[in-house]
VOMI-652282 format. One record per residue (C-alpha): chain; x, y, z; residue number from 1. Coordinates in nm, 4 decimals, padded with zeros to 6 digits, m for minus. Layout:
% VOMI-652282
 chaine        x        y        z num
      A        X        Y        Z NUM
...
This chain:
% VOMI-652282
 chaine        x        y        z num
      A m11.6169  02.2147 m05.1062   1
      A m11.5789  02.2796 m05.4631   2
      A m11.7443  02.5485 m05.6390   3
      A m12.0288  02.3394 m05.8428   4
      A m12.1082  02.1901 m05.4923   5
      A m12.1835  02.5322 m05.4000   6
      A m12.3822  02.6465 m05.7253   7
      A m12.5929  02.3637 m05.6431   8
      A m12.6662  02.4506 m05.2972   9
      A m12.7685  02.7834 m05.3794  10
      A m12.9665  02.6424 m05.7147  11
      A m13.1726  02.3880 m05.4253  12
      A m13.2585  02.6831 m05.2302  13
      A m13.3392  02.8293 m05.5241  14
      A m13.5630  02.5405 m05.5481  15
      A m13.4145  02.5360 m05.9130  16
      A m13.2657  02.1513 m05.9419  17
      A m13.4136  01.8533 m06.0562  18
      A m13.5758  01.5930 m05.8621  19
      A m13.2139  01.3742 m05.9036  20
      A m12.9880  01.6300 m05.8210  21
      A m13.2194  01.7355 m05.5175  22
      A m13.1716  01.4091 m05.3795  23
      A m12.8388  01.4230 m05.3637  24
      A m12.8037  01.7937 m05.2012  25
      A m13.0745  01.6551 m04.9357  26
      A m12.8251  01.3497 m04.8722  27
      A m12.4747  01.5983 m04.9072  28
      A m12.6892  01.8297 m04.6351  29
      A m12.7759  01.5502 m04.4036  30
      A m12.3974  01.4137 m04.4215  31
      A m12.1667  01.7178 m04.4054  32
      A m12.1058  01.9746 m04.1711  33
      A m11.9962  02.2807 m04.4079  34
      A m12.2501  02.2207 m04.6431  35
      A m12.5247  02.2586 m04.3886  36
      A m12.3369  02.5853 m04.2183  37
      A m12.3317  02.7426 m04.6214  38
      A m12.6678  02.6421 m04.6863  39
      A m12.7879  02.8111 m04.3481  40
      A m12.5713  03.1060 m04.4879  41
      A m12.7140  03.1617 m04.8179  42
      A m13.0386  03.1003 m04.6644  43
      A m12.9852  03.3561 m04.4091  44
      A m12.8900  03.6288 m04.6568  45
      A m13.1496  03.5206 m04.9190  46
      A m13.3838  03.6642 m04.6426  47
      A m13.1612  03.9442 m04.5767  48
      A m13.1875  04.0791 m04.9385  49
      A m13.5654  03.9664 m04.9443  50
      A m13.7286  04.2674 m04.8511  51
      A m13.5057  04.5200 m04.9815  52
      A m13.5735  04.4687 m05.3551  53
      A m13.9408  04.5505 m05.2577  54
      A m13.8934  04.9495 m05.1496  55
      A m13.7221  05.0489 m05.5063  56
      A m13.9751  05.2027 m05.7499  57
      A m13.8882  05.3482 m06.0947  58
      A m14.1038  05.6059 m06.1691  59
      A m14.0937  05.5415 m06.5555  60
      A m14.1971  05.1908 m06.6945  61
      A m13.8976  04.9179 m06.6969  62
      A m13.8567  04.9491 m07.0875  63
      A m13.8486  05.3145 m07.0565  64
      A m13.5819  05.3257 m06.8262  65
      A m13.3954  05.0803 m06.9761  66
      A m13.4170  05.2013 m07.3344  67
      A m13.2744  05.5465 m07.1583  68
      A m12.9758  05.3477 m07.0524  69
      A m12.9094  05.2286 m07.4045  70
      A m12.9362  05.5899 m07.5793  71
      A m12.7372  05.6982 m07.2896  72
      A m12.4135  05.4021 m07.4356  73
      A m12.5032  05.4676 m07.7978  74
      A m12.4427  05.8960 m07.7656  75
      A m12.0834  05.7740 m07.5838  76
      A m11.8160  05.7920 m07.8807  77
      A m11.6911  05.4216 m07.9232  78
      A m11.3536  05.3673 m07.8296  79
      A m11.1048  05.2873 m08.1540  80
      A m10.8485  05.0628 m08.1588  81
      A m10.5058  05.2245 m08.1793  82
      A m10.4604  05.0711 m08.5769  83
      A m10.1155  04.8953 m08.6429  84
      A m09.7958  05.1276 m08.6379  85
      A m09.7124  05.1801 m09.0157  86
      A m09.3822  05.0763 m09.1496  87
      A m09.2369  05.4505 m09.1308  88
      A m09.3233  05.4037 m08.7346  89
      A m09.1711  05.1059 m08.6766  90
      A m08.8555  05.1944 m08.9035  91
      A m08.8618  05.4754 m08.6537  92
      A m08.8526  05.2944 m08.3437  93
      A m08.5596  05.0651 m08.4951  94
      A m08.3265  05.3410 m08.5623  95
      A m08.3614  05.6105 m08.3147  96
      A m08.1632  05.3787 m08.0038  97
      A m08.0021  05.1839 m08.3076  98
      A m07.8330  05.5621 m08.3777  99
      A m07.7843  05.6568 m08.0223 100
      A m07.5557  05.3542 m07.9485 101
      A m07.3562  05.4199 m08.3070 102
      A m07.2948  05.7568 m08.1898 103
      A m07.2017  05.6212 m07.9010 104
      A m06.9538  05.4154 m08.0545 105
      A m06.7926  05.6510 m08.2470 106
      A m06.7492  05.8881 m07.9598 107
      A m06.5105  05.6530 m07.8219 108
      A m06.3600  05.5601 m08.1283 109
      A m06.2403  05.9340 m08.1280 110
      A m06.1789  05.9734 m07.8662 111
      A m05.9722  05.6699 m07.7186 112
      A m05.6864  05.7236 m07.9459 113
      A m05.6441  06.0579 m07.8482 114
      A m05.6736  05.9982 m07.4789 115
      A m05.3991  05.7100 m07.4855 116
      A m05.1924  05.9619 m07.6439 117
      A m05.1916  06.1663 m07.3199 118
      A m05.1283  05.8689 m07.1375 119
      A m05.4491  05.7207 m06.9311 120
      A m05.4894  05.3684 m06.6667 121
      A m05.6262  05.1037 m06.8914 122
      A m05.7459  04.7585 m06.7907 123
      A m05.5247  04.5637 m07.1093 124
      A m05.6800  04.1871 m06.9434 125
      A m05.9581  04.0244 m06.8440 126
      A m05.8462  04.0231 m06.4409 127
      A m06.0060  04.3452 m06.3007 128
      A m05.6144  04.3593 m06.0539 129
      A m05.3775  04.4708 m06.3698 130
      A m05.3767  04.8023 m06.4901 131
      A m05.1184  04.9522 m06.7393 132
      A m05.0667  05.3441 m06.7580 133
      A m04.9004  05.4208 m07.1067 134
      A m04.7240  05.7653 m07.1414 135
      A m04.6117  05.8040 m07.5371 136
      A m04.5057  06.1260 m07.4538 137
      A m04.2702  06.0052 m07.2030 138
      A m04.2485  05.6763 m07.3525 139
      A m04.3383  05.5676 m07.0253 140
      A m04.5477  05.2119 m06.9532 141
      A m04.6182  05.1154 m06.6063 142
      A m04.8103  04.7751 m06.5277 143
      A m04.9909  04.7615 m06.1435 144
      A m05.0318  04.4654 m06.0273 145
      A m05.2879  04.4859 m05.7542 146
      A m05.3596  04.2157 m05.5577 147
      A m05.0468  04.0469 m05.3014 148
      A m04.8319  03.8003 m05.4499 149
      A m04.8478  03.4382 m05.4124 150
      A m04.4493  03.3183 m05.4134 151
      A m04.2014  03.3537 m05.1270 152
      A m04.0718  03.6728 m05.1860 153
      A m04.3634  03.8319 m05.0492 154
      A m04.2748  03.7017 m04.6978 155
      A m03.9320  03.9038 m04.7160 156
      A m03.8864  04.2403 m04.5440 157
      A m03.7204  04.5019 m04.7148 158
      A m03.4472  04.5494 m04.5081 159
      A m03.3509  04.1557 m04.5688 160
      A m03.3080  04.1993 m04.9669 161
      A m03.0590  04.4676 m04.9083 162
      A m02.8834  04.2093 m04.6398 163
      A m02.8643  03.9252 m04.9027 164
């Protein structure tokens, strides 16, 4: 049951609709199951909240109280919109990560030269399993390979390349 099915059962109970559209609630009531059950329902808690409405007295007249309420809201300081970040604020917000990552990149700039000097694993291509260790003290260069080899000597036991 849609919802403007249901707005109309509660507008008929209401006794709110038009003789046309009351018509067709009486004939949707007399046919379906769940819109009898929700118009029992509403019915049901329309005399529920009947008598409750009754007990509450104001004890100042309904204008009164309400023109208290509205006083009340207009002492409350309106809430601003934040206005628009100026330019300077934006500009901010642009440069201050903008500078952290250049400093960033010059810090290695520095300091990568100077570590290769002192010799240091690097990962020279894009497979993850070669590294090269470069001493240019030493003049030293060692490439590890590291993952097993794929050709047939890697079948051969040490002890039969000395027996060749």
């Amino acid at each position: 049951m849609n919802d403007e099915t249901q707005l109309k059962l509660q507008a008929y109970l209401d006794g709110e609709l038009p003789s046309a559209e009351r018509n067709e609630v009486e004939a949707l009531l007399a046919q379906d199951a769940d819109a009898k059950a929700l118009f029992a329902e509403l019915g049901n808690t329309t005399k529920a909240l009947a008598g409750f409405e009754a007990g509450i007295k104001l004890p100042e007249s309904r204008e009164f109280y309400w023109s208290k309420i509205q006083r009340e809201i207009g002492r409350q300081p309106a809430q601003t919109q934040r206005p628009a970040p100026l330019f300077a604020e934006r500009l901010r917000r642009l440069l201050v990560p903008a500078s952290v990552c250049a400093a960033a990149v010059i810090a290695v700039a520095i300091i990568l030269p100077q570590l290769r000097q002192q010799g240091v694993v690097l990962t020279d291509s894009d497979d993850a399993g070669i590294f090269t260790y470069h001493n240019y003290e030493a003049g030293a260069t060692l490439v590890w390979l590291d993952y097993p080899a794929e050709n047939n000597f890697a079948d051969i036991e040490v002890d039969d390349i000395f027996d060749l």
